[in-house]
C-alpha positions, 0 to 999 in steps of 0.5 A: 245380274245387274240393270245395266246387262239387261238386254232385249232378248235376241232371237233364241240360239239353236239347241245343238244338243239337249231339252232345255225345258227338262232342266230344272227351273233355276238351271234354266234360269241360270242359263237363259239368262245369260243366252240374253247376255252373251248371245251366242248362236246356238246352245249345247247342253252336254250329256258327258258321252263317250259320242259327244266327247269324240265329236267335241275333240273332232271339232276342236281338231278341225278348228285347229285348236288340238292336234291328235298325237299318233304315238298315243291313244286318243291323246291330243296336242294343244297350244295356246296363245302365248300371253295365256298360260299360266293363272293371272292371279292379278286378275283373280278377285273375290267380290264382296260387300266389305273388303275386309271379308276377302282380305286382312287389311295390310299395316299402313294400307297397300295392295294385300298379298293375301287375295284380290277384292273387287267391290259388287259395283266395280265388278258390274261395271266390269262385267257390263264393259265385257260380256254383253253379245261376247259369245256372237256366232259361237255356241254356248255349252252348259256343263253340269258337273260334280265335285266329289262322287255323283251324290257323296254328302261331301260333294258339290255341283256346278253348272258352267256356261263357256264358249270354249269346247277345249273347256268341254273337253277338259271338264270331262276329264276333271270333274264327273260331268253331264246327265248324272249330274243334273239328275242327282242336281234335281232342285238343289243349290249349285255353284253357277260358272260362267266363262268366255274366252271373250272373243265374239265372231267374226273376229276383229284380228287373227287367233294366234296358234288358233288360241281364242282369248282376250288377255287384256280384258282377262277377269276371273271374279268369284262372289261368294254370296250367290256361290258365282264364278265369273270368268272372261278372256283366258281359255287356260287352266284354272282361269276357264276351268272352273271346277278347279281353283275357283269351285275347288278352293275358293267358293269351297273354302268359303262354304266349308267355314260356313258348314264346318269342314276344310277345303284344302290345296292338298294331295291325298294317298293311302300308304300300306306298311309291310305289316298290311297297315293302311294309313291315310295321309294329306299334304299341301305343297305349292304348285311344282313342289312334288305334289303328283309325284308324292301322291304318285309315289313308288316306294323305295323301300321294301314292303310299303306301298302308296295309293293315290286318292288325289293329287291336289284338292282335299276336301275334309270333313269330321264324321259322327266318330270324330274322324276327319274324312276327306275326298278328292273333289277332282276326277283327273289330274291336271299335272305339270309336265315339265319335271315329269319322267319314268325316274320322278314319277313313273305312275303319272307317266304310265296315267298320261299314255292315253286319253289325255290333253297335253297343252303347251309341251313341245311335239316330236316329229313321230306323233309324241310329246316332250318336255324338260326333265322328261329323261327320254333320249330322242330317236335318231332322226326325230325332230321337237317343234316347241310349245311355241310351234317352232323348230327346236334343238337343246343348243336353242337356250330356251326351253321346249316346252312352257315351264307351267305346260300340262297334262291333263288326264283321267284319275282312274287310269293311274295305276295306283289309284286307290281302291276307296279314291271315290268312296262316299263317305271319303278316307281317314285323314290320320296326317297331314303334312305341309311342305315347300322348296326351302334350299337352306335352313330348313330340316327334311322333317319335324313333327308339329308339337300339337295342332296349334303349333301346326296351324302355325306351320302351316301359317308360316309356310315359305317356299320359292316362287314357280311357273304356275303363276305369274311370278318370276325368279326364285325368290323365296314367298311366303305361301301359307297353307298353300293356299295363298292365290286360292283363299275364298275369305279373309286369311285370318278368318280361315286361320280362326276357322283352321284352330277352332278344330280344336275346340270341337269335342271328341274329334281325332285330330291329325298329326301335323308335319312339315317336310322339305326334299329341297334342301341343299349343299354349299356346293348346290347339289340336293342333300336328300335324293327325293322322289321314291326313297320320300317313303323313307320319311313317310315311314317315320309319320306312319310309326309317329302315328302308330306311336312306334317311331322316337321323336327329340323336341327342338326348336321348330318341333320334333325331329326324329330320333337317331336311328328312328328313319329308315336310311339302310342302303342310302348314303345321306348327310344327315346332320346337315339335312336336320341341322338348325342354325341359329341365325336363320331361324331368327331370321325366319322368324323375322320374317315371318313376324314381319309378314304377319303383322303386315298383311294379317295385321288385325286379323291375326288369331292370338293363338298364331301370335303366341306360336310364333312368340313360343318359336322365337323363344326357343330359338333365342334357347338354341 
């Protein structure tokens, strides 16, 4: 903590909840030092309880900050304030002592599109105009959590400080949380979060929709050199749930270059052949690309089934046999509810009928939720208040529900969670598939040539923008590894890290693939059907894998063979599905040369550079 944020100790806030003298002597630390910082009336140290978490909804209810929703059990309606509803990427930094650790340095200088740097001074000051006496007459929680099963060798622990119960609330959904926690802590290092919504009492103006947040002073900032996170003004999402994007990926990413495994934006699941052979996979798609409903998928083919290990965060690591192992750091789902329904993925609805948080959907007049694309025809007489709390039909023109609204809900309740989804020791990694929403040019799947080539997959990914950030349109972005807004260190750093997997002997490498469901006709409509018949596609891995599916080369990798992917009882274009067309891909490869020597610049590995030289030859061959 910086001198300028020392302060005189106010008198001691309340212990609501918990023995502040049983915490470990640097927990204690951690947190007395800042009850002198932000000085909150009174301290809650959560214990994880079933009795704790009742009495947090119950307070949030009566705050009017959560409504029960009576057509579910336990299940529960919030609405923000409509500035804070989405990650605020542009207010999202990496602070360290030379820029270059966070970011490549752009061609010609200019803004990185690769991560935000902040200098340790520019965030002291930053930090002393913000959080001195910002949790006034509001109570201090100290969440102790876990990424990962309580004691795996792959997991980790933080300890978050908010004044946001809707926070507490969430935290016990997504990460294993409370008095397990701090035990399996003891003395060990953990990541320290600390967060407020940046709203001291009495308020200086009125909450909209009883929403505590102070958009214009919003700062999320992560320092990777004393494994802090830092966060003010936003009560959303991964801006305030720390565990999520900020542990999960970027202080991860930094620990796992540092320790030699992977901290990926990745769903994991487990597919089960008709044979009875079990085969796990992982995939990066960003955000509102079908990650859940991959990772949630009912198979359309006969025989084959999928289990669910995690929807969004991998955290992957080589074992003594040279087996890459990866767990889900995550203990719920934190789903886009927009696009969710019984046809595109019936798991994830079954998972969110009870015990879950919705926040910015639309609320029926019968105590229930609803959402564009959720294909559930209304009862007569059953009016929709918007995200907005406002009065709603379809004629309106503006949508019910926020396009990035969520829900967020307990793992264990999905109905085809793995068996192994909280192994210790994590499940075998055998592929791994990139993804993104590509409407043209780009085919339903290839197979990279060898794990160079697939880092350069990986590297070149593009995919049009969606609603879980700021950005608006469908412009197509590039969005390497899906991993673009979540980087913990410099790009070209993470890329060295990603090639030097082969460097490494006796390891095991997995597959690498690229899928795009989005691809589509002149006349708009999608050209693959999508969502179940996707295990059509994910057969074809698994035989790659097995060594018992044909692949032909082509310019971007292997497709297929003729009659190699299962199509019995599906009707589908397939020549335009794989067809290459010379002009778009010189003029993705344009592109992509383009990106890379802009923003990666120096720091681009040689190895991506002549991946890109050997693509751009064998288009020039097409």
């Amino acid at each position: 903590m910086p001198p300028e944020l020392q302060s005189q100790n106010p008198s001691s806030p309340r212990v609501l909840q918990g023995d502040l003298s049983a915490l470990s002597p640097a927990v204690r630390e951690f947190v007395e030092a800042n009850v002198i910082l932000c000085q909150p009336d009174s301290l809650h140290i959560c214990d994880g309880s079933d009795e704790e978490n009742r009495t947090i909804l119950s307070q949030l209810e009566e705050q009017g900050l959560i409504k029960k929703l009576p057509k579910y059990e336990n299940c529960w309606l919030a609405r923000t304030d409509p500035r804070d509803v989405a990650r605020v990427e542009s207010r999202t930094v990496i602070v360290t002592t030379e820029q270059r650790d966070t970011v490549p340095t752009p061609l010609g200088g200019g803004a990185s599109q690769l991560g935000r740097w902040m200098s340790p001074e520019e965030f002291d000051k930053a930090s002393a105009q913000r959080f001195p006496g910002c949790m006034k007459g509001r109570t201090m929680y100290v969440i102790p959590f876990s990424m990962g099963p309580v004691g795996s060798a792959l997991s980790k622990i933080g300890v978050e400080l908010t004044d946001s119960p809707y926070v507490v609330a969430s935290m016990r959904v997504m990460t294993r949380m409370g008095k397990t926690v701090l035990t399996a802590l003891g003395s060990s290092e953990f990541v320290r979060c600390l967060h407020s919504v940046g709203c001291p009492l009495p308020l200086k103006k009125p909450l909209v929709n009883n929403w505590p947040c102070n958009p214009e002073q919003t700062l999320i900032a992560h320092i990777p050199e004393c494994k802090q996170i830092v966060s003010f003004g936003s009560g959303y999402g991964g801006n305030s749930l720390l565990g999520k994007k900020c542990f999960a990926l970027r202080i991860a990413s930094r620990l796992a270059k540092e320790e030699g495994w992977l901290a990926e934006h990745m769903l994991i699941l487990g597919i089960t052949s008709p044979a009875g052979e079990k085969k796990y996979m992982a995939a990066a798609f960003p955000s509102a690309c079908g990650k859940t409903n991959l990772a949630m998928l009912r198979p359309t083919l006969p025989g084959w089934k999928v289990e669910c290990v995690g929807d969004d965060i991998a955290w992957m690591k080589f074992d003594q046999q040279g087996n890459l192992r990866a767990i889900n750091p995550e203990n719920g789902f934190f789903g886009v509810a927009p696009g969710t329904s019984a046809k595109t993925n019936p798991n994830a609805m079954a998972t969110i009928a009870k015990n879950t948080i919705f926040t910015n959907v639309a609320e029926t007049s019968d105590g229930g939720v609803h959402w564009e694309g959720m294909d559930e025809e209304l009862e007569e007489g059953v009016s929709v208040t918007s995200w907005k709390n406002q009065p709603w039909k379809p004629e309106d023109g503006e949508p019910c529900a926020h396009p990035n609204s969520r829900f967020c809900t307990p793992a264990d309740q999905c109905p085809i969670i793995d068996p192994q989804w909280e192994s210790p020791e994590g499940v075998p990694i055998e592929a791994i598939i990139f993804g993104g929403r590509r409407p043209e040019g780009v085919p339903l799947v290839f197979e990279a040539f060898s794990w160079q080539h697939g880092v350069f997959v990986g590297a070149a990914m593009r995919s049009e923008a969606t609603a879980a950030a700021e950005h608006k349109g469908k412009v197509i972005m590039h969005d390497p590894f899906a991993m673009r807004p979540f980087f913990g260190y410099n790009f070209g750093r993470y890329l060295s890290h990603w090639l030097s997997m082969a460097e490494r002997p006796g390891l095991k490498l997995p597959k690498i693939f690229h899928v795009n469901w989005f691809r589509k006709s002149p006349s708009a409509g999608f050209l693959w059907p999508g969502f179940g018949e996707n295990i059509r596609v994910l057969d074809w891995m698994f035989r790659r894998v097995t060594g018992q599916a044909g692949a032909m080369p082509s310019a971007v990798g292997y497709l297929p063979c003729p009659h190699s992917l299962n199509l019995q009882g599906l009707s589908v274009d397939l020549d335009r599905l794989f067809a290459l067309d010379q002009d778009f891909w010189q003029k993705e490869v344009e592109e992509v040369e383009k990106y890379f020597s802009t923003q990666v610049n120096d720091d681009l590995p040689g190895e991506v550079a002549r991946q890109l030289q050997l693509l751009q030859q064998r288009v020039k061959q097409m």
